[in-house]
C-alpha atoms as one frame of an Amber mdcrd trajectory, in Angstrom:
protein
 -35.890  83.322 -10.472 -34.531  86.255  -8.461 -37.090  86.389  -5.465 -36.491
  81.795  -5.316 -32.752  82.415  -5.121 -33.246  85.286  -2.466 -35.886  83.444
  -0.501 -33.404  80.528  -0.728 -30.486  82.171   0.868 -32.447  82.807   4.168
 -31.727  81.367   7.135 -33.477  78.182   8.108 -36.210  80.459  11.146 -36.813
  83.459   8.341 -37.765  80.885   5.489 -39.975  79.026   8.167 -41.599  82.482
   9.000 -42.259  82.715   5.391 -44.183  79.497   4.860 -47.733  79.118   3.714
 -47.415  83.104   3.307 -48.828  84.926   0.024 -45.614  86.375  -1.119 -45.553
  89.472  -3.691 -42.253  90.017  -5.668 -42.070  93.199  -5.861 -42.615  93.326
  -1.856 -39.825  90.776  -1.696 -37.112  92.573  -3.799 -37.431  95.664  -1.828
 -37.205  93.848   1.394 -34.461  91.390   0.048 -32.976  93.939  -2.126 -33.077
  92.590  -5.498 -34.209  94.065  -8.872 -35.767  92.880 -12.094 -32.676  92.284
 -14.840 -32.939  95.766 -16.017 -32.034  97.070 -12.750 -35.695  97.955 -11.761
 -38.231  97.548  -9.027 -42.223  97.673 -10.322 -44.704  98.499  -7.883 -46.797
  96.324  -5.544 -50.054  94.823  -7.240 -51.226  96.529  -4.129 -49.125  99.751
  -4.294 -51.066 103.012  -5.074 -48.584 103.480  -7.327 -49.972 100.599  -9.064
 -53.606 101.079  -8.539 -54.088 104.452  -9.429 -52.672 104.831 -13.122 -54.279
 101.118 -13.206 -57.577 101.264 -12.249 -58.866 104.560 -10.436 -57.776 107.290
 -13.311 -58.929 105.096 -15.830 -62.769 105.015 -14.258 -62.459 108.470 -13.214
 -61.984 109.199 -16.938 -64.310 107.081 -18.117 -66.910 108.836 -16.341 -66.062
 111.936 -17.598 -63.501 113.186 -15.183 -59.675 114.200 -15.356 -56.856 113.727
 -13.520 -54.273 116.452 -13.009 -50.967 115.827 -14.322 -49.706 116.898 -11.002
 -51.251 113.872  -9.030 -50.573 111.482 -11.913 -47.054 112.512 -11.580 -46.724
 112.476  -7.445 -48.441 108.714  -7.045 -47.063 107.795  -3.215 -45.164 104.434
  -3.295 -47.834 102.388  -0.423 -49.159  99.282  -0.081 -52.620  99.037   0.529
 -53.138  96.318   3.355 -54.568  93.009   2.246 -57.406  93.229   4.305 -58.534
  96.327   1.929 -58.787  93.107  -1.082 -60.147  90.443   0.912 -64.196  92.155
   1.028 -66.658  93.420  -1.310 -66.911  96.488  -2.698 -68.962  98.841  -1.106
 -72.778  99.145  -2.469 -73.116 101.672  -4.761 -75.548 104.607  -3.764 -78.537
 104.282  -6.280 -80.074 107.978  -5.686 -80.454 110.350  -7.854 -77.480 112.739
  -7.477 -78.104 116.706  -8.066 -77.465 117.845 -11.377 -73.523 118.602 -11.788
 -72.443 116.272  -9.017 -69.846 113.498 -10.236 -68.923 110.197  -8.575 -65.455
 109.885  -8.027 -65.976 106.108  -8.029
């Protein structure tokens, strides 16, 4: 409801601008400058704030790895640009890896 009434009080050109657009709320309220009821703003779906605690510790843990308090607690804030979503992930090496080694991936 917030980010419709916001995108509805733009001028005429800006909304234009806007059309056919993928539009992320939480991108919009910081740009428009509103906030969820409770007075806060989540994180991009493409924010590393986001991905991280979302996805990457997770599999790092999974595999048997830890993540330092220290970076779990200093998570930067950025967006990750679309085109980062829009191809496959990379192939995955299938070599044996010396004894020890970890994938971070």
């Amino acid at each position: 409801g917030r980010a419709v009434a916001a995108l509805a009080r733009l001028d005429s050109e800006a909304m234009l601008a806007r059309s056919g657009r993928v539009e992320v709320v939480a991108e919009l309220a910081r740009e428009l400058g509103f906030s969820d009821i409770d007075g806060s703003r989540p994180p991009s779906i493409r924010s590393l704030a986001y991905l991280c605690p979302n996805f990457v510790f997770p599999s790092i843990e999974a595999g048997g790895g830890t993540v330092p308090r220290w970076v779990r607690d200093n998570v930067p804030d950025i967006n990750l640009p679309w085109s980062i979503f829009a191809s496959p992930p990379p192939e995955r090496d299938a070599s044996p890896r010396s004894e020890g080694a970890r994938s971070v991936i």
